[in-house]
N, C-alpha and C positions, 0 to 999 in steps of 0.2 A: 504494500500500500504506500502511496508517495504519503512523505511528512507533512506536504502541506494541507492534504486533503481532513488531517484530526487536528487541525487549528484551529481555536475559538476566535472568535472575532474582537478587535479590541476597541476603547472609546473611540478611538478618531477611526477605527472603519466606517465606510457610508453603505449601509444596506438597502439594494432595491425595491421602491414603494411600490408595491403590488397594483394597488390602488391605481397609481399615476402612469405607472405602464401599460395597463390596460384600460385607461381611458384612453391614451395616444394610439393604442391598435384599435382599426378599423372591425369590426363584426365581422366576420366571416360570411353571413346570409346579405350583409350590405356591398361584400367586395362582390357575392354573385352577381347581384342585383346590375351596381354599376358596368361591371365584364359584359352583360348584357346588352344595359342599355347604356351605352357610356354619354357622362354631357357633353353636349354640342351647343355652343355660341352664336345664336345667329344675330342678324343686323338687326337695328330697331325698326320698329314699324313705321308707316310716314304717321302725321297725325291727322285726324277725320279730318273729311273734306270740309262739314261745318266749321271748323276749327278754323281750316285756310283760310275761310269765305269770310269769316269773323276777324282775322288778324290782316285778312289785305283792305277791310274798310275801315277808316277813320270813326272814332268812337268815344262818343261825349260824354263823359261819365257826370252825371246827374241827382238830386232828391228826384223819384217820382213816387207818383199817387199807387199806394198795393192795391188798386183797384183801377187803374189805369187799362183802358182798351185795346191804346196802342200805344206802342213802343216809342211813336213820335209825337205822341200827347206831348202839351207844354206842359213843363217843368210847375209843380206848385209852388218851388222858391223862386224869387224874384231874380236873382243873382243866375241861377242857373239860367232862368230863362230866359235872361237878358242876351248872354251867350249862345243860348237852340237857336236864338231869332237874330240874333246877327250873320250867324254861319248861313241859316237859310237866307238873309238878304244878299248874300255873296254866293249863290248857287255852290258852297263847298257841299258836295255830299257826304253824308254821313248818317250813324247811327247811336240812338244813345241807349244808356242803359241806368239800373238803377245802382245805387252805391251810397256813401255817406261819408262822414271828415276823416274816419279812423282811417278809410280807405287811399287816401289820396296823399300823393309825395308831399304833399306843400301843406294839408293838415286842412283843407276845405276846399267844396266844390263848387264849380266844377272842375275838370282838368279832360284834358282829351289828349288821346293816344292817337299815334297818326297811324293810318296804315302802312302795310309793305308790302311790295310785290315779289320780295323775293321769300323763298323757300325757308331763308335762316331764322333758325331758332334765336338771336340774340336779340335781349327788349332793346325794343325803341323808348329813347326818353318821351317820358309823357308834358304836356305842354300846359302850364296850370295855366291858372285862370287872367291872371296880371300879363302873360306871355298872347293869349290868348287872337286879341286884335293882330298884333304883328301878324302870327302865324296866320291869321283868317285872311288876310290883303294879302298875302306870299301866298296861297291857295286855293284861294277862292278868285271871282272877276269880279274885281274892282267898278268894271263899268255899270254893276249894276245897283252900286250902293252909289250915295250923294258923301262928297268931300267933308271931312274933319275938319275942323277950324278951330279957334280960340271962344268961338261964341259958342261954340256948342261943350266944350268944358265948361263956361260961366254958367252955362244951363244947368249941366246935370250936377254941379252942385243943388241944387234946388230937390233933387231926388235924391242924394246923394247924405242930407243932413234932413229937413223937415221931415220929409214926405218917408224915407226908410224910419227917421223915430219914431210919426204917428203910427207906421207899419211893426215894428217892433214891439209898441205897447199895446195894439191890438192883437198881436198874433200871441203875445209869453205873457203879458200884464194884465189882461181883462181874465179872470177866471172863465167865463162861459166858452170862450173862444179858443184861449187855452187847451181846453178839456177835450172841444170839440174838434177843433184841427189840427192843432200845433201836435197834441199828442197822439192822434192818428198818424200825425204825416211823419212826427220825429222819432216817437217814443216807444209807444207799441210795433211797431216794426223790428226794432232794436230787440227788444229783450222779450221775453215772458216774466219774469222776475218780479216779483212785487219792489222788493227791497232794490233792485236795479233801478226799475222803474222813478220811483221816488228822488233818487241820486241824479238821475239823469232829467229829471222835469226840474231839479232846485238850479243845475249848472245851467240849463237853457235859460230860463227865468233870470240866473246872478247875471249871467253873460250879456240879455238883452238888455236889462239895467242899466249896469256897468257900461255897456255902449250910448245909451242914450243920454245919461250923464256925462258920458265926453262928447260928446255931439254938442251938447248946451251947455258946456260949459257952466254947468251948475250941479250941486251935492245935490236942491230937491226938484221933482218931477211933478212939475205942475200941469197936471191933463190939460184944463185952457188953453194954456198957450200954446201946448203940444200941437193941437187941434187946431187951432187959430192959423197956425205957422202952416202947417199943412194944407191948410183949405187954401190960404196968401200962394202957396206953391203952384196950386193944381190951376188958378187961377193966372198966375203967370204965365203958366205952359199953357195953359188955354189961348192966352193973348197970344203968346208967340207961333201957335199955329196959325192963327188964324182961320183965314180958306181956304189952306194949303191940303192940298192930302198929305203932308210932309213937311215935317219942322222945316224953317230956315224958308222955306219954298223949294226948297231942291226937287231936281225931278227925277229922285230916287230917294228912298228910306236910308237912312245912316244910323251910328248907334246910339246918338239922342232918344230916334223912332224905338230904337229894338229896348230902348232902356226905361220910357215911358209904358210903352206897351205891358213890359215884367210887372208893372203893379197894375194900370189901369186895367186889364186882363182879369188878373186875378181878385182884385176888385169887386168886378163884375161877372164872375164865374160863379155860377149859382152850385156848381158841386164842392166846392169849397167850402157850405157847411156854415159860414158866417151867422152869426147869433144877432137878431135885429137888437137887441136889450145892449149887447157889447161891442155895435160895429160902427163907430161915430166915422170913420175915414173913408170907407167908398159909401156911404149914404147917400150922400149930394151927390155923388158924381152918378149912382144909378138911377137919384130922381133928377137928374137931367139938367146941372146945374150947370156942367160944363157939357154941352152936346158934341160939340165936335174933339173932345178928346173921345168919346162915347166912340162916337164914327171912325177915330184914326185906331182905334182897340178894335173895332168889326169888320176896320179895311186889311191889315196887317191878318187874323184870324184868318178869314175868310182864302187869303191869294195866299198862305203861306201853309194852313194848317190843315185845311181842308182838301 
């Protein structure tokens, strides 16, 4: 018998973990298996044709109504749909979809993704909402909207500070309205969550606040004025239309048109749900106080939506 073979093992010998060796050997009924069927790598799939069809058209991402018809409903945010109705004044085609702020690189909508013609998987940067104009006149035909100027900046300040406050406090600060729209359109979509829910109705509410307080530059929210200031607004842009089908008199809609339109629209959009007891901002304008903004809302509707 060799010597080595009645040798005890000693502390610093390392003995083989049974255990650990036979998890490292493969099964025997699995090495048949693969002998069998051995794996084979093949190429990736392409991806569905809807997919293609969906990433070669430009696509506007949006709030829409969960009850919406069609895909090319206007926008029930004003903001958004300032934006659907610009792109359409510039024959860019396109399609929009629903989404929300969590969604979007830049932390609010909309933003739109442009399409691509080619095959490659790599994202295209998406083009938010401030980028928005540039990219729409680089994409769209210019010849069919009316020129930019400096008066039509002086204008939409007017929508931009009044008219978005009294919108603000009607849509998060009147309870009824609140209830009725604001939390169909923003809340209940979002979550089932009671406790979510709750959380997420207080930041809408602080948020709109907190904006209409920098707007007036004042700590308190005097409704009067809110309202005063906004009717003074609707009323100016009334004058400045005049009997134009088209602000300025141009003889094309520009984003003045596409920007008045986002509130007067909505406004006067009877699926929007507005509570007579809580809707002091389009009141006058549905009982006919300003008619021809009534008219340039059912002209732009009509050739654009229809």
């Amino acid at each position: 018998m060799p010597q080595d073979e009645d040798k005890r093992p000693s502390k610093n010998d390392t003995l083989p973990n049974p255990s650990y060796s036979s998890w490292l050997t493969t099964p025997k009924p699995v090495k048949r298996l693969f002998a069998r069927f051995p794996l084979v790598t093949y190429p990736s799939n392409d991806l569905p044709r809807r997919k293609l069809i969906a990433r070669n058209r430009n696509t506007l991402y949006v709030f829409a109504r969960p009850d919406a018809q069609s895909h090319d409903a206007p926008s029930p945010n004003p903001t958004c749909l300032k934006w659907q109705t610009y792109l359409k004044f510039l024959r860019v085609t396109f399609v929009t979809a629903a989404s929300n702020n969590h969604a979007s690189p830049s932390g609010s909508l909309p933003f739109l993704v442009p399409g691509s013609s080619s095959s490659s998987t790599e994202a295209i940067p998406p083009v938010s909402s401030s980028k928005l104009q540039e990219w729409a006149r680089n994409n769209g035909n210019t010849s069919k909207v009316g020129p930019e100027n400096m008066r039509h900046e002086a204008y939409m300040s007017l929508l931009d500070r009044p008219i978005r406050n009294a919108w603000l406090h009607t849509m998060y600060l009147t309870p009824c309205n609140f209830d009725a729209v604001a939390r169909a359109l923003y809340i209940t979509p979002e979550t089932s969550s009671y406790l979510a829910q709750i959380s997420l109705a207080k930041t809408l509410q602080s948020a709109a606040l907190g904006e209409i307080i920098k707007n007036s530059n004042s700590p308190i929210v005097d409704t009067e004025v809110l309202y005063r200031e906004s009717n003074k607004a609707f009323s100016a842009l009334s004058e400045l239309l005049g009997n134009y089908d088209w602000f300025l008199g141009e003889g094309a809609p520009g984003l003045l048109d596409a920007s008045v339109f986002a509130y007067t629209h909505l406004l006067c959009e009877e699926n929007m749900d507005w509570k007579e007891e809580g809707e002091r901002l389009g009141k006058e304008l549905r009982a006919g106080k300003w008619p021809n903004l009534v008219d340039h809302r059912q002209r732009i509707y009509e050739k654009y939506y229809q």
